[in-house]
DORO-912029 format. One record per residue (C-alpha): y, x, z; residue number from 1. Coordinates in steps of 0.02 Angstrom, whole numbers, plus 32768, in hexadecimal, padded with zeros to 4 digits. Layout:
N
{{Y, X, Z}, NUM}
...
end
This chain:
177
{{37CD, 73BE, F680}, 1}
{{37BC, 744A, F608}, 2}
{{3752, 73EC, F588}, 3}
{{37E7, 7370, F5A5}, 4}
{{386C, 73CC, F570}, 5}
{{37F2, 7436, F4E0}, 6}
{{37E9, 737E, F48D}, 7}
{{3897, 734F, F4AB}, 8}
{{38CC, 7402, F447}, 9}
{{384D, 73EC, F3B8}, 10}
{{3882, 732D, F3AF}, 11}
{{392E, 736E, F3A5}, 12}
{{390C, 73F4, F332}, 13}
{{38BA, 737C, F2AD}, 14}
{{3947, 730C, F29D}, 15}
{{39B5, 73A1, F284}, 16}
{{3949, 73DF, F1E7}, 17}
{{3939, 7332, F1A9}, 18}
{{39FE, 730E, F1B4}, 19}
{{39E0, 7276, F1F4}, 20}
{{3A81, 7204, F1FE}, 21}
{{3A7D, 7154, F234}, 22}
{{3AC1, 70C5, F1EC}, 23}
{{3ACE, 7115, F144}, 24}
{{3A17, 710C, F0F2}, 25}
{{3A1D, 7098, F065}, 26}
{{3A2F, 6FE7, F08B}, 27}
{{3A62, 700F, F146}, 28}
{{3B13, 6FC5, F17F}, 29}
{{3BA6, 7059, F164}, 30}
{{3BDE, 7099, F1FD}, 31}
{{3C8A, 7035, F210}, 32}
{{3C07, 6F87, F1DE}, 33}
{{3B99, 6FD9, F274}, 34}
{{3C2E, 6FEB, F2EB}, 35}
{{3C68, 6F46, F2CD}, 36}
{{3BBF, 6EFA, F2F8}, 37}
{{3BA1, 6F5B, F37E}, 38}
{{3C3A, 6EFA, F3DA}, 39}
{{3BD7, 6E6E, F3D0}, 40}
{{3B68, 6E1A, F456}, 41}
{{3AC8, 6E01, F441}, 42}
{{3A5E, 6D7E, F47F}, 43}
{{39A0, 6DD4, F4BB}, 44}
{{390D, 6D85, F4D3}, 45}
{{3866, 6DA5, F4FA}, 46}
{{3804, 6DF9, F478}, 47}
{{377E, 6D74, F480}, 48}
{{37F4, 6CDB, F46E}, 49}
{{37D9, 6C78, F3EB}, 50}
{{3897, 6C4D, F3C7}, 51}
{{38F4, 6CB5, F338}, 52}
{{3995, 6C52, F31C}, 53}
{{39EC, 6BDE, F3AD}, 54}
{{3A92, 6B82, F377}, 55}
{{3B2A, 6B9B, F3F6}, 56}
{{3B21, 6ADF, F440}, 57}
{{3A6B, 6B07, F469}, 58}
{{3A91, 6BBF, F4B4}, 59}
{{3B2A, 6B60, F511}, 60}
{{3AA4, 6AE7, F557}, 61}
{{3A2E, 6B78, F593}, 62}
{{3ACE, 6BE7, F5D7}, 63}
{{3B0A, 6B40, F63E}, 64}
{{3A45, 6B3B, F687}, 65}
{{3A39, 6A8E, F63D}, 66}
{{3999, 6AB0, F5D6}, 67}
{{3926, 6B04, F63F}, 68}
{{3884, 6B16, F5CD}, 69}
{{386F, 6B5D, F50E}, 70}
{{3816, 6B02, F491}, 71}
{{3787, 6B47, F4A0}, 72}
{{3780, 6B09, F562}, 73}
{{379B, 6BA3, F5AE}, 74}
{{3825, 6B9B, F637}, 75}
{{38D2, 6BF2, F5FB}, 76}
{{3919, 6C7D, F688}, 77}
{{39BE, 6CB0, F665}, 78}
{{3A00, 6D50, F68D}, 79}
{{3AC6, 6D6B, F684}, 80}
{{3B17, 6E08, F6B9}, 81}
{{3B7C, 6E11, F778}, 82}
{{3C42, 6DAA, F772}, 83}
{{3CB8, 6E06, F74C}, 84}
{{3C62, 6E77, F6BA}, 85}
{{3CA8, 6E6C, F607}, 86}
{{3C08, 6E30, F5AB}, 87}
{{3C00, 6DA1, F628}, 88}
{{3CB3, 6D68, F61B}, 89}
{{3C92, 6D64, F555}, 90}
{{3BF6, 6D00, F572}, 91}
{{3C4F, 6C89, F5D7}, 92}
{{3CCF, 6C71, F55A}, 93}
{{3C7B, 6C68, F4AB}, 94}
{{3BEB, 6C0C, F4F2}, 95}
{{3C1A, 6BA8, F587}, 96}
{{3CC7, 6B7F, F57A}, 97}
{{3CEA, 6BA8, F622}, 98}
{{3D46, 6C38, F6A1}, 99}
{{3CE9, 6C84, F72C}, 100}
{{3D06, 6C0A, F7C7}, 101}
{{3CDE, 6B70, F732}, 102}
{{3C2D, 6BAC, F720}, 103}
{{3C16, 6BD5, F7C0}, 104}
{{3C44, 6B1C, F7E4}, 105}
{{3BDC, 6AD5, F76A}, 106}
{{3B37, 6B26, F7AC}, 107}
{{3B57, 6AF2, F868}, 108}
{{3B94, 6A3B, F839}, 109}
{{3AEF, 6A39, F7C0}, 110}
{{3A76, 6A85, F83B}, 111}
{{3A98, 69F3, F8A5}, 112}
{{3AA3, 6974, F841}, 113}
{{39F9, 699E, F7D2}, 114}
{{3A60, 69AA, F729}, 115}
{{3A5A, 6A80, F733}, 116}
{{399A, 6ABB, F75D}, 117}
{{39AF, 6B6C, F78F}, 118}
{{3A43, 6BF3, F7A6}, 119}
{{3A46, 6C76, F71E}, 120}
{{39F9, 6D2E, F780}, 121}
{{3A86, 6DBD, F778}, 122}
{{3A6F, 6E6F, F75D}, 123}
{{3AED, 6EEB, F75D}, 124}
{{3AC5, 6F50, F6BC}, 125}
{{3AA6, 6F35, F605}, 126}
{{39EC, 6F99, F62C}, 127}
{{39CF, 6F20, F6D3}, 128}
{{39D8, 6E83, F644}, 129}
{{3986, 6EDD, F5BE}, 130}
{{38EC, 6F08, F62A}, 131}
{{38EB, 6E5E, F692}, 132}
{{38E7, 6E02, F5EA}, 133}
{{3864, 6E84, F5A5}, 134}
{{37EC, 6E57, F64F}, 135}
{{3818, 6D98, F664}, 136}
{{37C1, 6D2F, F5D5}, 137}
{{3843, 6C92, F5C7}, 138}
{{38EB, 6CF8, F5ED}, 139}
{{398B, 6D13, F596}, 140}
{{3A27, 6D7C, F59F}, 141}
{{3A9E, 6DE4, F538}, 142}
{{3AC0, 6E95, F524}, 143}
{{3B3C, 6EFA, F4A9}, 144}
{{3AFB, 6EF7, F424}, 145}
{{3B0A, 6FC0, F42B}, 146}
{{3A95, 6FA4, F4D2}, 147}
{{39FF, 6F4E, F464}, 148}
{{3961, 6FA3, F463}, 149}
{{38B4, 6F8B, F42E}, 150}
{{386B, 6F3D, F4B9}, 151}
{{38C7, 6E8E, F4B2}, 152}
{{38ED, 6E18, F41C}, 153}
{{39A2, 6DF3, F3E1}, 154}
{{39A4, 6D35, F3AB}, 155}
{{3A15, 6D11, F319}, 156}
{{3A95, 6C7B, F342}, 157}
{{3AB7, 6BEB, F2C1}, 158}
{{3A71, 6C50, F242}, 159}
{{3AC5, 6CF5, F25A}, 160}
{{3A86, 6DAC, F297}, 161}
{{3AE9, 6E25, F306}, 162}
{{3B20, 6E6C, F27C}, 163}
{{3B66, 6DEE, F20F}, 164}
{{3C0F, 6DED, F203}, 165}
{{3BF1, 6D19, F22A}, 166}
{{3BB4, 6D41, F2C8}, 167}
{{3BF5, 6CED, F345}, 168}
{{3BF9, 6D58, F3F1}, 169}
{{3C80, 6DD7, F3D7}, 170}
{{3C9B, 6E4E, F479}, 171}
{{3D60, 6E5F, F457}, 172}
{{3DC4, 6F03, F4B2}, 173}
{{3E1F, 6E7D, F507}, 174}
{{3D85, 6E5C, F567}, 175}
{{3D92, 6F14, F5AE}, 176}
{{3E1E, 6EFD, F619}, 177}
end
């Protein structure tokens, strides 16, 4: 625990003497750019999945559980936060189209009729998705972008990063409430 916190104050210590200040190195987005993007959603992936860019018709495909495997053959799990959370409510709106009860619908009148293949998996927390998607080879979710680390992959969508000001998965304030 000691050598713990010894590292923690040295690594603290450094960045102090090197005045380091995100977001504002040369080429990096300025901070209200940064802000901005980090409102956004973004869509995580497995670090060894092949797929960089997915348009929104496909994502809405793999969100409604009606494509089950990537192109690359592996099967696709998708991960979507619990009802009721903001993210999810955004997801279901930008990408499916539908409220709450709709999608729950639409997974238990596909299930039985063989035109869904599997219910999404729900985790309570933004660190729940990013680490299920960082351990399960085929899966999917979203975080904030604010939440992305370096253990998953953020998949651009028709052509357009997190940050872009294109970009179209927008966490609103509206969605807060």
């Amino acid at each position: 625990m000691r050598r713990l916190l010894a590292l923690l104050t040295m690594v603290g210590a450094a960045m102090l003497l090197l005045e380091v200040s995100p977001g504002t190195a040369k080429g990096d987005p300025s901070p209200a750019a940064q802000a901005s993007a980090d409102q956004n959603l973004a869509i995580i992936v497995n670090q060894t999945n092949t797929i960089d860019d997915i348009t929104l018709k496909e994502l809405r495909t793999v969100f409604l559980g009606e494509r089950s495997h990537w192109p690359n053959g592996r099967r696709i799990t998708l991960v979507m936060m619990d009802p009721g959370v903001p993210e999810r409510k955004a997801i279901l709106r930008d990408i499916c189209r539908m409220n709450e009860t709709e999608f729950s619908r639409h997974f238990l009148q596909g299930l039985f009729t063989g035109e869904v293949f599997v219910s999404p998996k729900t985790l309570s927390s933004p660190t729940g998705v990013r680490k299920f998607v960082f351990n399960v080879p085929g899966a999917i979710g979203y975080v904030r972008a604010s939440d992305v680390d370096g253990t998953v992959k953020v998949i651009r969508i028709n052509g357009h990063g997190v940050d872009d000001p294109e970009y179209p998965l927008r966490f609103e304030a509206r969605d807060s409430k």
